[in-house]
C-alpha positions in Angstrom: -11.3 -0.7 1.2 -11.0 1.6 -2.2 -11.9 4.9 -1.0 -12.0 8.4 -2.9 -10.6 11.9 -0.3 -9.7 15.2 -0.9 -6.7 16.1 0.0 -5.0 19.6 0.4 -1.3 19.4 0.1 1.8 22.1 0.3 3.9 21.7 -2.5 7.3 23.3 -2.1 9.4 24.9 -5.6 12.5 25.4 -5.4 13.8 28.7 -6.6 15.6 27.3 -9.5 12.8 25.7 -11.1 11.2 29.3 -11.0 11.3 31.2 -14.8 12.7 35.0 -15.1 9.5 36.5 -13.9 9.3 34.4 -10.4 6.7 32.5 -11.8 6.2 28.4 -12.3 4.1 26.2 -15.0 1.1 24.1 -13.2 2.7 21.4 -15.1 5.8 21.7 -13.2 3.9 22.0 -9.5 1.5 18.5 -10.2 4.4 17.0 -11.4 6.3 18.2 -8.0 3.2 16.9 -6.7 2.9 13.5 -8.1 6.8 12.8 -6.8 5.6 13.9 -3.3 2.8 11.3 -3.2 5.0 8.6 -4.3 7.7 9.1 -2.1 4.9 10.0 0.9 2.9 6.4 -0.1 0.6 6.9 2.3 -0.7 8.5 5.7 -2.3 6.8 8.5 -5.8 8.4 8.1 -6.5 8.0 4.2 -4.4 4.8 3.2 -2.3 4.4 0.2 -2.4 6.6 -2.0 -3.3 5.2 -5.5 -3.8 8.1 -8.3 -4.8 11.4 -8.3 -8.5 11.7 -10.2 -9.0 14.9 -10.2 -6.8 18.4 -9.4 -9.5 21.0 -8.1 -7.1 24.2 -7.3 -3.9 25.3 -6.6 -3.4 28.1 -4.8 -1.0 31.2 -5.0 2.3 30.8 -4.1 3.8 32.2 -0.8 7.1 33.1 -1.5 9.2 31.8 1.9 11.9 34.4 3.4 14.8 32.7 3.9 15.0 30.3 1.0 13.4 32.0 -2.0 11.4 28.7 -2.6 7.6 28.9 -3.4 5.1 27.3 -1.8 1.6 26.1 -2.9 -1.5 24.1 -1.9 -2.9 22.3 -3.8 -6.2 20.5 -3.9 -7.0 17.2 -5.4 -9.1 14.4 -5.5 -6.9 11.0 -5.1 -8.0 7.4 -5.4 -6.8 5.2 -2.0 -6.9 1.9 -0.5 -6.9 1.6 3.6 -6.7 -2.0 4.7 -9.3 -2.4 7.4 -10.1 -5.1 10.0 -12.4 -8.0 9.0 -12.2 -7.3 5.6 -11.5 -10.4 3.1 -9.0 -9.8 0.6 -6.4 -11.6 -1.9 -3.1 -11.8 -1.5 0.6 -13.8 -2.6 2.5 -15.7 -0.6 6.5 -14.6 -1.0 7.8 -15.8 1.9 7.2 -19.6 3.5 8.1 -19.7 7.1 7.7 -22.9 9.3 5.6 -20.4 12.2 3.3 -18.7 8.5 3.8 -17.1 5.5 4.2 -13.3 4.4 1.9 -11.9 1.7 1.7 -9.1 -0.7 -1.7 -7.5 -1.4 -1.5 -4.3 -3.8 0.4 -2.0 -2.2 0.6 -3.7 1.3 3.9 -5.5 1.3 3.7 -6.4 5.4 1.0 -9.0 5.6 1.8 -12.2 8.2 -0.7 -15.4 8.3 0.3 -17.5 11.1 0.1 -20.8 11.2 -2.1 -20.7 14.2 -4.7 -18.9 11.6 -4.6 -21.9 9.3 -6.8 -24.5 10.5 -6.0 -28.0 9.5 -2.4 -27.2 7.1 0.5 -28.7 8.3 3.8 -27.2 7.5 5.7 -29.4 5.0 9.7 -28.9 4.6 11.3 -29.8 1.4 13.1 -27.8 -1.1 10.2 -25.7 -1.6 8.5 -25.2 1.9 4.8 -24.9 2.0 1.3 -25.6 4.2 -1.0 -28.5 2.7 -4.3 -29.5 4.5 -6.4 -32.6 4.3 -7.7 -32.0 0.8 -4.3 -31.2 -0.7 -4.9 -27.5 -1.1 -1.1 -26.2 -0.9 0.3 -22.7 0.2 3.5 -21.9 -1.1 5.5 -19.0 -3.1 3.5 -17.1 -5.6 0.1 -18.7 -4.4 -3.1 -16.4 -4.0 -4.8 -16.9 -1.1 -8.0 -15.2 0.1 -7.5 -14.1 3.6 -9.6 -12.5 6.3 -7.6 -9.3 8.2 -7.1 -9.6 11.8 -5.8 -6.5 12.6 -3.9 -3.6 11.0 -1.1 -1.4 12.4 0.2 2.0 10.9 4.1 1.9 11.0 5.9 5.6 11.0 9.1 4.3 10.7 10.5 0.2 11.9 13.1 -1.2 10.6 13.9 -0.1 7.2 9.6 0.9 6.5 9.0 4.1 6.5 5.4 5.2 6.3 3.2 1.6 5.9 0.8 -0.5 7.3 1.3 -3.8 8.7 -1.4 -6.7 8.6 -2.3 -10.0 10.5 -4.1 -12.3 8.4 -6.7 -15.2 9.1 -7.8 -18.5 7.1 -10.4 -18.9 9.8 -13.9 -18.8 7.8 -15.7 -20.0 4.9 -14.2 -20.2 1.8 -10.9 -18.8 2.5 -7.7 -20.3 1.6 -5.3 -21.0 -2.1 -7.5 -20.1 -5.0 -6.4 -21.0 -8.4 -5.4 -18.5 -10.6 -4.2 -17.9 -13.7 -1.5 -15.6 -14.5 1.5 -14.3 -12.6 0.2 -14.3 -9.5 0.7 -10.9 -8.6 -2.4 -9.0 -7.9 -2.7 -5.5 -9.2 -4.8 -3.1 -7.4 
């Protein structure tokens, strides 16, 4: 689900990046900001985070003791997308496994449909393994399916994810399954 929050953030500036006078350009503190979010991704209780729409302050900065370095909070408006359960969403297949297939939908890269959640698709091994049903439809690499969510788990840090969600995905329903496309397959959010 697309979702708009507000957000108050510390941003931290060095003591390098500060001029003669102590002092530091907004430009330089939203674009410290921007690197933050994108290394940051997202947080459990507002999703990923997708763009900033709107910067409403930025506070002064509070010089810290020990380091010289500045810090300020900032407050924005930012543009997010938290996966939730039940929801129906579109996704492609990158991975074909004889037990489901791993999806990518937008900025969730950790989505597993289990071949117990596709009613009536039989796994089919060749040189390019897939799941075809009764009427043909085929799931394969860079196929979009529509897909209901099962459940959703925020991940802190497993394996080599750091800060993600996780998703279980469902064919059970009406009209879910491949869709045609056109285009590169890769869904942009």
């Amino acid at each position: 689900m697309f979702g708009e929050v507000e957000v108050c953030s510390n941003v931290r500036m060095v003591a390098e990046k500060l001029d003669r006078n102590g002092s530091v350009s907004q430009r330089s503190i939203i674009t410290q900001l921007l690197k933050e979010l994108l290394s940051t991704k997202a947080s459990k209780d507002h999703g990923y985070f997708l763009a900033v729409t709107n910067l409403k302050s930025i506070g002064k900065g509070e010089v810290m003791n020990k380091t010289g370095d500045v810090l300020f909070c900032v407050v924005f408006n930012c543009r997010t997308f938290m996966p939730m359960k039940g929801e129906i969403l579109l996704g492609v297949v990158h991975r074909t496994f004889r037990h489901g297939v791993l999806l990518r939908c937008g900025p969730v890269k950790y989505i597993f449909l289990s071949a117990r959640k596709m009613p009536n698709y039989q796994y089919i091994s060749e040189q390019n393994p897939a799941f075809l049903n009764d009427e043909l439809a085929r799931i394969e690499n860079n196929v979009v399916v529509r897909f209901s969510v099962l459940d959703v788990r925020w991940i802190e840090k497993m394996w080599d994810m750091r800060r993600d969600f996780m998703m279980l995905a469902s064919l059970v329903g009406d009209s879910l399954g491949p869709i045609s496309s056109c285009g590169s397959g890769e869904l942009d959010l």
